[in-house]
C-alpha positions in Angstrom: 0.0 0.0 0.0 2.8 2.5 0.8 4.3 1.7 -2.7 0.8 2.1 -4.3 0.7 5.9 -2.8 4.3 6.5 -3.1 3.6 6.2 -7.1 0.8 8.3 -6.9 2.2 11.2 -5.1 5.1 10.5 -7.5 2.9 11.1 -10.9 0.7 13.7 -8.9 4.8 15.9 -8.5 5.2 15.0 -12.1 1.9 16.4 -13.4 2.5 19.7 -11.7 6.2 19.8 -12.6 4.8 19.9 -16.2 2.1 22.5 -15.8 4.5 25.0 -13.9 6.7 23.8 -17.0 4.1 24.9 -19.9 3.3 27.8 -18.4 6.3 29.1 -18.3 6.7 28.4 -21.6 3.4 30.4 -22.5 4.3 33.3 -20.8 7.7 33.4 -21.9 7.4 32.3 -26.2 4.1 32.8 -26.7 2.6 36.6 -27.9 0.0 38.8 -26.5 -2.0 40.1 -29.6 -1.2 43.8 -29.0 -4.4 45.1 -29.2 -4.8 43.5 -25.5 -1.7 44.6 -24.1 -1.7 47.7 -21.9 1.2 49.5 -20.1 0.6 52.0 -17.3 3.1 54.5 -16.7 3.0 57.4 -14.1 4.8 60.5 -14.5 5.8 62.8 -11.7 8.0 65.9 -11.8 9.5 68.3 -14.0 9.5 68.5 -17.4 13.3 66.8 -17.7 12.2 63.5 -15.7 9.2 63.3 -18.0 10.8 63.3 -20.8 13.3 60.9 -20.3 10.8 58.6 -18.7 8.8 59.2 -21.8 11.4 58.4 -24.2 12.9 55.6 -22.5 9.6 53.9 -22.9 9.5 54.2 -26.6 13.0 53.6 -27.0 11.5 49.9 -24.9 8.6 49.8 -27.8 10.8 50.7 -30.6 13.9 49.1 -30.2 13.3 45.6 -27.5 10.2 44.4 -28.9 7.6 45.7 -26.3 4.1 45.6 -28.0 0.8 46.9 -26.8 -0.1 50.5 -26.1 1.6 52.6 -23.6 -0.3 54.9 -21.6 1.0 57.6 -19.5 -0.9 58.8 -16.5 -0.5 61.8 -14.7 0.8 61.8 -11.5 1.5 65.1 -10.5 3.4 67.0 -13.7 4.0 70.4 -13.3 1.6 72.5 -16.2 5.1 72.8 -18.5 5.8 68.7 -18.0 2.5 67.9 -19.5 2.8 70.3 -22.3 6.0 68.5 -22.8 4.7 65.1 -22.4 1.7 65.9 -25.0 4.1 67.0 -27.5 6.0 64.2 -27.5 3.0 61.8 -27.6 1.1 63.6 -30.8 3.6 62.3 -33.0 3.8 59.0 -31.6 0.7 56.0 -32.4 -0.5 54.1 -29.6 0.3 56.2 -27.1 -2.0 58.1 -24.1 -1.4 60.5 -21.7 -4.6 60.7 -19.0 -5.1 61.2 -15.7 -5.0 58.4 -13.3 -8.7 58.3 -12.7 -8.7 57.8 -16.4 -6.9 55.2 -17.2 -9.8 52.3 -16.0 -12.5 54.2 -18.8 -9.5 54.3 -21.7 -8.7 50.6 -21.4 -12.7 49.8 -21.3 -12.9 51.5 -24.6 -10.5 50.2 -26.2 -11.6 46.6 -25.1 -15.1 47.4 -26.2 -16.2 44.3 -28.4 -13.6 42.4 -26.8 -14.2 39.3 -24.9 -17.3 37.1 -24.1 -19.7 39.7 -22.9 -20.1 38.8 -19.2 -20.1 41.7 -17.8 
């Protein structure tokens, strides 16, 4: 009998060995379309820190692969930083700047039509 449940606990460690395996493997090799693919960033500060925060996150999208649309909220920018921030953004597709209490409504939108409809 001890045999009998040493075997199953055995094939039990091996089944979730595999699992943890392929899903890894998912979330590593396999592509979000983009169209589902948000990423929130907050921006703070002076116009200097937002724009290098700005343009290190296209310079992610442009130039590592990152797919999916970027959105910046604002977190505080001084009136000049967000002036700054929607210049850099009108020329640039995909691409948000909101506040943070907007960010939940944008991402609905966008996902309108999306899904199975359970909501």
């Amino acid at each position: 009998m001890e045999m009998l449940l040493t075997v199953i606990i055995a094939a039990f460690a091996a089944c979730g060995l595999l699992l943890v395996a392929w899903a890894l493997f998912e979330s590593f090799f396999l592509p979000l379309p983009e169209s589902s693919a948000f990423h929130v960033y907050y921006l703070q500060g002076d116009t200097a820190q937002t724009e290098h925060m700005i343009r290190a996150c296209l310079h992610l999208r442009e130039h590592r692969g990152m797919s999916g649309r970027l959105i910046f909220a604002d977190d505080g920018l001084t009136p000049e930083a967000q002036m700054a921030a929607e210049l850099l953004l009108r020329r640039t597709p995909e691409t948000v700047l909101c506040s943070k209490s907007q960010i939940i409504d944008y991402i609905r939108r966008e996902n309108d039509g999306v899904g199975a409809g359970t909501d």
